[in-house]
C-alpha positions in Angstrom: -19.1 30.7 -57.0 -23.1 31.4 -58.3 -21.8 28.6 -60.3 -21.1 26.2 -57.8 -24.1 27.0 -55.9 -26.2 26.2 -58.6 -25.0 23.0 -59.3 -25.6 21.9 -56.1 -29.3 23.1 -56.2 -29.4 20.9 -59.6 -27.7 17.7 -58.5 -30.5 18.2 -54.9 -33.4 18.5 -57.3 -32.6 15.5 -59.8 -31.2 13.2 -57.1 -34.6 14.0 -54.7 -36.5 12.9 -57.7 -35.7 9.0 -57.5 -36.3 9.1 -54.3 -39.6 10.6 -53.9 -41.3 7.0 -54.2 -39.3 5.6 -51.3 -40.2 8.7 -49.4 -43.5 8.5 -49.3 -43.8 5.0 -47.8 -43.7 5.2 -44.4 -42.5 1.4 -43.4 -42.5 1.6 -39.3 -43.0 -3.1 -38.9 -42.8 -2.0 -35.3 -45.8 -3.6 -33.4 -47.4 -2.0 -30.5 -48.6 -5.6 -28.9 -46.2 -7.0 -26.4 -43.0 -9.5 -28.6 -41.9 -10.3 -25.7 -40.0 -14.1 -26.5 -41.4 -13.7 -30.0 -38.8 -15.7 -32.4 -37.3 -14.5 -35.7 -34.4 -15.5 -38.0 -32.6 -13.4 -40.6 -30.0 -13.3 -42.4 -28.3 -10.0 -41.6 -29.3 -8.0 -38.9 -28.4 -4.3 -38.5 -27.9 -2.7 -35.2 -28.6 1.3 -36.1 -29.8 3.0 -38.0 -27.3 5.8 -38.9 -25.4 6.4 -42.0 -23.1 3.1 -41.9 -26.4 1.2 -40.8 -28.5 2.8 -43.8 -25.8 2.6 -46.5 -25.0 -1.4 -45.3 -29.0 -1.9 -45.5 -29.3 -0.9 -49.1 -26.7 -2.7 -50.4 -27.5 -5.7 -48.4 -31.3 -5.7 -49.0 -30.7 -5.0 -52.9 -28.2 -7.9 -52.9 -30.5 -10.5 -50.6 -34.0 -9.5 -51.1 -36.8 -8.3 -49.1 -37.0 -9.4 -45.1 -33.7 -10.6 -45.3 -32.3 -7.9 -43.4 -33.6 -6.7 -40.3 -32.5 -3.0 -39.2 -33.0 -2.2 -35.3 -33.5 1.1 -35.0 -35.1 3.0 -31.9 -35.2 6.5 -33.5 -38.0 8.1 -35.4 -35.8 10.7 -37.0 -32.4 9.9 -39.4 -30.4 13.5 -38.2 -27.6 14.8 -40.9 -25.1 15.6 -37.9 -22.4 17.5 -39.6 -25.1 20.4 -40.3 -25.1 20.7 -36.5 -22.4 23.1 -36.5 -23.4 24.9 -38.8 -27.0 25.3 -37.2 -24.9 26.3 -33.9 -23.6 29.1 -36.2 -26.7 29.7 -37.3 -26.7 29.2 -41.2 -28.9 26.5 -40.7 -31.9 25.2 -39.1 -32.7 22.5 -37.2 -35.8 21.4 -39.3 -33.1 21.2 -42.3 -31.0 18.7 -40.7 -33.4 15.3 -40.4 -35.9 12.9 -42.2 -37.7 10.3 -41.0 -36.3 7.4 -40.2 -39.0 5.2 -42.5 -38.3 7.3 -45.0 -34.4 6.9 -45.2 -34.1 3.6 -44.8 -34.5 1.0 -48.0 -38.2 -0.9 -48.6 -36.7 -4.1 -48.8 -35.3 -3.8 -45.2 -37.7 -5.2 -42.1 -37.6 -2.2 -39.6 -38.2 -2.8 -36.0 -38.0 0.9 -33.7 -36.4 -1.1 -31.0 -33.3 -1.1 -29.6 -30.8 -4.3 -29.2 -30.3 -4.9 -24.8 -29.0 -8.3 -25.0 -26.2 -9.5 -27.5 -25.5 -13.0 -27.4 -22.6 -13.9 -30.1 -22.1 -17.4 -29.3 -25.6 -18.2 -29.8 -26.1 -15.7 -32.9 -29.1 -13.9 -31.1 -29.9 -10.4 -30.1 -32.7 -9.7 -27.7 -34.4 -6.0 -27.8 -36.3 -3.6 -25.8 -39.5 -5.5 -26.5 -38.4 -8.8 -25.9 -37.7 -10.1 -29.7 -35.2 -12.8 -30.3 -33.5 -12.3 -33.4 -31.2 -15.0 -34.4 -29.1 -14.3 -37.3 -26.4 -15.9 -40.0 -24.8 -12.2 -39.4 -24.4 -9.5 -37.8 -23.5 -5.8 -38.3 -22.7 -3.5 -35.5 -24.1 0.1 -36.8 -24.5 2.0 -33.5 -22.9 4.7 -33.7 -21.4 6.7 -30.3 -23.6 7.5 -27.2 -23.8 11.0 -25.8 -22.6 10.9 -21.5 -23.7 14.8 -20.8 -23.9 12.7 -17.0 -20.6 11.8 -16.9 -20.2 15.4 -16.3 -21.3 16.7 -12.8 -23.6 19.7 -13.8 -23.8 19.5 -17.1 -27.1 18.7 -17.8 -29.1 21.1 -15.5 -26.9 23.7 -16.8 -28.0 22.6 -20.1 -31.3 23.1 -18.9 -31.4 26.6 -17.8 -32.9 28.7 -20.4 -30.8 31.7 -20.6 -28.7 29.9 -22.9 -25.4 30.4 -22.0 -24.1 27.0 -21.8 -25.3 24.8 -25.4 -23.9 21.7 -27.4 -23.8 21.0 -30.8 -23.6 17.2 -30.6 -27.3 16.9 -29.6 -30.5 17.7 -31.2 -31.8 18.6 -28.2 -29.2 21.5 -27.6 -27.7 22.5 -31.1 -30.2 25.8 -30.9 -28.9 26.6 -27.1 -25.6 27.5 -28.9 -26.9 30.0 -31.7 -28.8 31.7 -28.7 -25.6 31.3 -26.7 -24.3 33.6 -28.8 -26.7 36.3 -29.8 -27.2 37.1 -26.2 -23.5 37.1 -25.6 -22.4 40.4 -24.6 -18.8 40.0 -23.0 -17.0 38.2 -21.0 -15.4 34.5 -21.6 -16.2 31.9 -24.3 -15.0 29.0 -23.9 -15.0 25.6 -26.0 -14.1 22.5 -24.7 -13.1 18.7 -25.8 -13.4 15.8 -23.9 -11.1 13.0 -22.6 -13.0 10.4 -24.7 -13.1 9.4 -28.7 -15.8 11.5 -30.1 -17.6 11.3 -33.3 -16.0 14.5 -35.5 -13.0 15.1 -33.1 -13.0 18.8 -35.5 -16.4 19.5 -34.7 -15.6 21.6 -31.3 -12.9 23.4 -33.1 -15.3 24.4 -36.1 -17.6 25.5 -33.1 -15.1 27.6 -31.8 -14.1 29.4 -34.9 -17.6 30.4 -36.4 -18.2 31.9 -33.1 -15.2 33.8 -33.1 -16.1 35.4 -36.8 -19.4 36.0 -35.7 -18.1 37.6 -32.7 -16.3 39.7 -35.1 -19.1 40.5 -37.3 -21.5 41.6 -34.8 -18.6 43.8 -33.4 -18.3 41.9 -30.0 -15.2 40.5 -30.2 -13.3 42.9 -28.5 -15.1 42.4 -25.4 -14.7 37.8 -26.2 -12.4 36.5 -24.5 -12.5 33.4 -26.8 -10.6 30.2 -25.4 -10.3 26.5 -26.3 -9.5 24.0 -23.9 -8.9 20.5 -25.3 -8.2 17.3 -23.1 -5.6 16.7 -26.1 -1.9 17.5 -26.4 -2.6 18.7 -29.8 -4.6 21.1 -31.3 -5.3 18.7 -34.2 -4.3 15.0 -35.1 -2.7 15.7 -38.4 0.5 18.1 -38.4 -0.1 18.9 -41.8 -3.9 20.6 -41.0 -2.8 21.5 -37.8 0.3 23.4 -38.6 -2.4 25.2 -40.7 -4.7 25.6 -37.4 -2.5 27.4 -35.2 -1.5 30.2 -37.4 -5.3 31.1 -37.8 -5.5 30.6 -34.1 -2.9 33.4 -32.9 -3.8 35.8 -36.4 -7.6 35.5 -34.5 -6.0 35.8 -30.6 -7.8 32.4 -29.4 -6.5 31.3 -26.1 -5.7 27.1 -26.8 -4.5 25.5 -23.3 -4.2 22.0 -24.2 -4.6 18.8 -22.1 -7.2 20.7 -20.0 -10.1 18.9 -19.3 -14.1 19.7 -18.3 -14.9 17.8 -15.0 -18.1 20.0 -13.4 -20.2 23.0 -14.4 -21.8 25.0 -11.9 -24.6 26.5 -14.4 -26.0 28.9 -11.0 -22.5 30.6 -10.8 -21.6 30.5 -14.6 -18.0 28.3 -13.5 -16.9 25.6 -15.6 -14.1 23.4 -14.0 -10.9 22.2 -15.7 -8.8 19.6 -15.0 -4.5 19.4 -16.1 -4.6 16.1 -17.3 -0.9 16.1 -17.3 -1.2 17.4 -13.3 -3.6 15.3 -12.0 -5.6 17.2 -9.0 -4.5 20.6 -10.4 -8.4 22.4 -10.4 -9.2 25.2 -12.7 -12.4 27.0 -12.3 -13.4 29.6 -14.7 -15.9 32.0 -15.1 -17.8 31.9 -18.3 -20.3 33.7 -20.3 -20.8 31.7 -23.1 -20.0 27.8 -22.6 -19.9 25.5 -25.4 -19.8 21.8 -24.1 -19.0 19.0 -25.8 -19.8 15.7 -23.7 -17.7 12.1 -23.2 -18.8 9.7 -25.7 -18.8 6.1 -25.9 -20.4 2.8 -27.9 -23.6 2.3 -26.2 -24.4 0.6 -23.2 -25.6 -2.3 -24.5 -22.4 -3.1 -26.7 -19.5 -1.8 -24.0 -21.9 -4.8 -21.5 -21.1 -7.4 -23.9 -17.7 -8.3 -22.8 -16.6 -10.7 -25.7 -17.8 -8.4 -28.7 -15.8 -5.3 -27.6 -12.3 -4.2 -26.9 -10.7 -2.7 -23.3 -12.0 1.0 -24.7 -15.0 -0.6 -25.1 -15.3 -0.7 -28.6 -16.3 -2.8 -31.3 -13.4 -5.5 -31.5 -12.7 -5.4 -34.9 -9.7 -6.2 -37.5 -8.8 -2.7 -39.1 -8.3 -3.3 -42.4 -11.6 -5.7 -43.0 -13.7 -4.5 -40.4 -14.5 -8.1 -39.2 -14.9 -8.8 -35.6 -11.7 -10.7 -34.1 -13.3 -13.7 -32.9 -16.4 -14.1 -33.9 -16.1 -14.1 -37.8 -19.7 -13.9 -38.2 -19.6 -10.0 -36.9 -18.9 -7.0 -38.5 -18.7 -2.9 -37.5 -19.3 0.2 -39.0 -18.9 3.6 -38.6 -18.3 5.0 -34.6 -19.0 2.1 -32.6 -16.0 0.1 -34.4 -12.5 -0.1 -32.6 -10.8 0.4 -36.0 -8.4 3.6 -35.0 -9.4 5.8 -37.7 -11.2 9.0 -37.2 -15.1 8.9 -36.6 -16.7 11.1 -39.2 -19.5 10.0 -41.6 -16.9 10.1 -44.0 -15.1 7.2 -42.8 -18.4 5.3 -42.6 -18.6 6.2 -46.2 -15.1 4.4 -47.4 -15.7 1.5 -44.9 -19.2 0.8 -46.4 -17.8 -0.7 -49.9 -15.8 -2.4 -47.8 -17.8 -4.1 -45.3 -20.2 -4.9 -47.9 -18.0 -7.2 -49.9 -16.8 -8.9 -46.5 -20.0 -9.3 -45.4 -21.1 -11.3 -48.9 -17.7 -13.2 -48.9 -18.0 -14.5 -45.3 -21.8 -15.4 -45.8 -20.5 -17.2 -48.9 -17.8 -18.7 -47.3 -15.0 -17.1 -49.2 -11.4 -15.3 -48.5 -11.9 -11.7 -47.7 -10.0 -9.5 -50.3 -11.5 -6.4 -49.4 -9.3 -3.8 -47.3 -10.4 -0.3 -45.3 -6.9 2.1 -45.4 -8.4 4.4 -42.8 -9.7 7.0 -44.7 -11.1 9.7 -42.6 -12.6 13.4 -43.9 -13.1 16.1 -42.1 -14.5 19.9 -43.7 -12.8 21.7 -40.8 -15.3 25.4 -40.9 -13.0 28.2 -40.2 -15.7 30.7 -40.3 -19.0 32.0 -42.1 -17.1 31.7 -45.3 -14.1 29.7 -45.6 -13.2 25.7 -44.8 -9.9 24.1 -45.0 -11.1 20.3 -46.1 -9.2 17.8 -44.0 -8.4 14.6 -45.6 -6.2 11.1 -44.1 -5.7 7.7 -43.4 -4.6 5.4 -40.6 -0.8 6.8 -40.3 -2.5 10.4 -40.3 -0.9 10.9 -43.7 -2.7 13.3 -46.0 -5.2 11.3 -48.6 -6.6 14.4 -50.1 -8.8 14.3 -53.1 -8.3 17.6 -55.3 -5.4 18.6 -57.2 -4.9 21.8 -55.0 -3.7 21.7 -51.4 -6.5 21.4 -49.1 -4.3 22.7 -45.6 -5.7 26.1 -46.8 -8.5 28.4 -46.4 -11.2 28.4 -49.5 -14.0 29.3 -50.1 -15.2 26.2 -52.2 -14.6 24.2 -49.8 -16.9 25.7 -47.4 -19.7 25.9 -50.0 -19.1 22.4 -50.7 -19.5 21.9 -47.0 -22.7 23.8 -46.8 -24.9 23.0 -49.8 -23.2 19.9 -52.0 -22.1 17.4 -49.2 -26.0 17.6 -47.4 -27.2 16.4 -51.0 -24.8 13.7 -51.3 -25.2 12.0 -47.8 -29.1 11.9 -48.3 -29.2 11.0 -51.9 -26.0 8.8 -52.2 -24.7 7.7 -49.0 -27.8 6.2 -47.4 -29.0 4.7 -50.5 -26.0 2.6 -50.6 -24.3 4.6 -53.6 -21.7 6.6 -52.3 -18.2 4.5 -51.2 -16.0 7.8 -50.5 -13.6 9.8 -52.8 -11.6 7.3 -53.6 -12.4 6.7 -57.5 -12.6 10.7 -57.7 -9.2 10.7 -56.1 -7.8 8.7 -58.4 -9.6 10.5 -61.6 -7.9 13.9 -60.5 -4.6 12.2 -59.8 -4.1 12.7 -63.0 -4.1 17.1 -62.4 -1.9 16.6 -59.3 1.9 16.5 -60.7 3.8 19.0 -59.0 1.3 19.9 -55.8 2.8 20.7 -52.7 
């Protein structure tokens, strides 16, 4: 494994060297003075700045030129989310998992740290939080999800109470609470949750669940844990294939899993977290907890779900799911969460959409058949522990699309380090530069190795 490790220290140190120009320009065209009803055209304008909004910005900006593309972005830092679980296990730290957001984002693109409050499709124009007009030939919907801790009564003063017991990986703001959570965790009830809502990395709260549970174990706590999972699904995981992996490491590790149970309050001064039966509407569960990991209902932000004729009746991103193109207004595209294409939301998914979002979004500004298809393709590193990851790959029909010529349902160790120290290297030096489209072509390469894999 020394091996492995190494290479990835290798690829981090020659990839970080073609970007150490970019780096160090800090490109913030944000202007203090008041915009407000200040005019601009462009041809594409990005709303987000996350990984589907950086990637789509370098290929655009390389393709079109400089000020040609406008990126709204309200965010100062560019966060590498997947590491937040493992800085909740504590194998990371926070500091690790961001970069600036001038620094991340390509030279060519015009950056303005607002954010979009008005979209207007029919017109072509976006209005932000200083009072720009941007009108623009296209647009790309790059948002991403948006965090509702209120949508849970409680939550966020519980959240606030500093003796840690009640954290959440989703958010920088509360990805520490959960390391804490569990250091000071002595016995009694831990218990994990999962909304009823889409949520970026649906495995995320079930990686969560199991790195506490090891370190439980390694600390020699865990016979004092009572460690339980209650998910608003009816399943422990969307694909049977991964999950009929799940549950055996579930009952071999004596997790409770009550499914369709769902968190409606916390009441952070008594340490109760209350569950609702989805499937028994009005049937209350309150339980007493020790350790509380939250994870909160998501949605597109509130500025996209307001604009009635761009989104769908979740409240999504209407878009076609195999091009990515909105369904009426052909001048629209999404990427990445905020998209009502019904694959999985990971970065990974973001990563196979980008190729093809980018060769829509040149064929429709050129006025030419779209040929470019998205098949779903979501990825998941589902972190069983401090050591071991079963990689979770699939498409749209939930059908396994897995990349190496082993079968990846199982426990390895590879897998986790590939997790930990290759995949953070990648998404920085590959993905947001607009380089990395997914597995596919590496798929395809090791095809070759899979004849007779089960």
């Amino acid at each position: 494994m020394s091996y492995i490790q190494s290479s990835a220290r290798n690829f981090l140190k020659l990839a970080a060297v073609s970007q150490t120009n970019a780096n160090a320009t800090v490109r913030c065209l944000s202007t203090l003075k008041n915009v407000s009803g200040e005019r601009e055209d462009c041809k594409v304008l990005i709303l987000g700045g996350g990984a589907g909004g950086c990637a789509l910005a370098a290929k655009l900006s390389s393709k079109y030129g400089e000020g040609k593309v406008v990126v709204l972005e309200p965010a100062d830092k560019h966060y590498y989310q997947p590491m937040f679980t493992l800085i909740g296990g504590g194998m990371k730290n926070l500091s690790q998992s961001y970069k600036t957001m001038a620094s991340v984002l390509p030279k060519k693109a015009k950056w303005y740290q607002e954010s979009a409050v008005n979209l207007d499709p029919k017109n072509n124009t976006v209005t932000t939080s200083n009072g720009r007009n941007i009108k623009y030939d296209l647009l790309l919907v790059a948002t991403g999800l948006q965090l509702n801790y209120n949508k849970i009564p409680g939550l966020e003063d519980a959240l606030s109470i500093p003796d840690g017991k009640v954290g959440s990986i989703y958010s920088p703001k509360y990805v520490d609470r959960v390391y804490e959570s569990l250091r000071i965790f002595q016995k009694g009830n831990a218990i994990f949750t999962f909304p009823s809502s889409p949520v970026k990395c649906p495995g995320a709260p079930q990686k969560i669940l199991y790195i506490a549970e090891h370190y439980f174990r390694k600390m020699n706590k865990r016979n004092d844990a009572n460690v339980v999972y209650n998910t608003a699904l009816p399943v422990l995981f969307g694909v049977k294939h991964y999950a009929d992996a799940l549950w055996p490491i579930v009952k071999s590790r004596n997790i409770t899993v009550n499914l369709r149970r769902n968190l409606i309050e916390v009441k952070g001064d008594k340490n109760i977290a209350v569950f609702e039966n989805l499937d028994k509407p009005g049937e209350i569960y309150e339980e007493q907890y020790e350790m509380l990991h939250a994870v909160p209902p998501m949605s597109a932000p509130d500025a996209i779900t307001q604009c009635k004729e761009l989104v769908n009746e979740a409240g999504f991103v209407d878009v076609d799911k195999s091009t990515m193109q909105h369904t009426i207004y052909k001048n629209v595209f999404a990427i990445g969460d905020s998209s009502g294409s019904p694959n999985s939301k990971t970065a990974a998914s973001a990563a196979a959409q980008s190729p093809v979002v980018f060769r829509n979004i040149v064929a429709t500004l050129e006025g030419k058949e779209l040929k470019s298809t998205y098949d779903g393709y979501a990825s998941c590193p589902l972190v069983t522990g401090y050591n071991s990851c079963i990689l979770a790959e699939f498409d749209y029909n939930l059908n396994p699309l897995e990349t190496f010529p082993f079968p990846q349902n199982k426990e390895r160790y590879t897998m986790f380090i590939m997790k930990k120290d290759f995949m953070p290297a990648l998404y920085w030096h590959l993905m947001l530069t607009g380089m990395w489209n997914g597995p596919a072509l590496m798929r395809n390469l090791m095809s070759v190795f899979k004849f007779g894999k089960k």
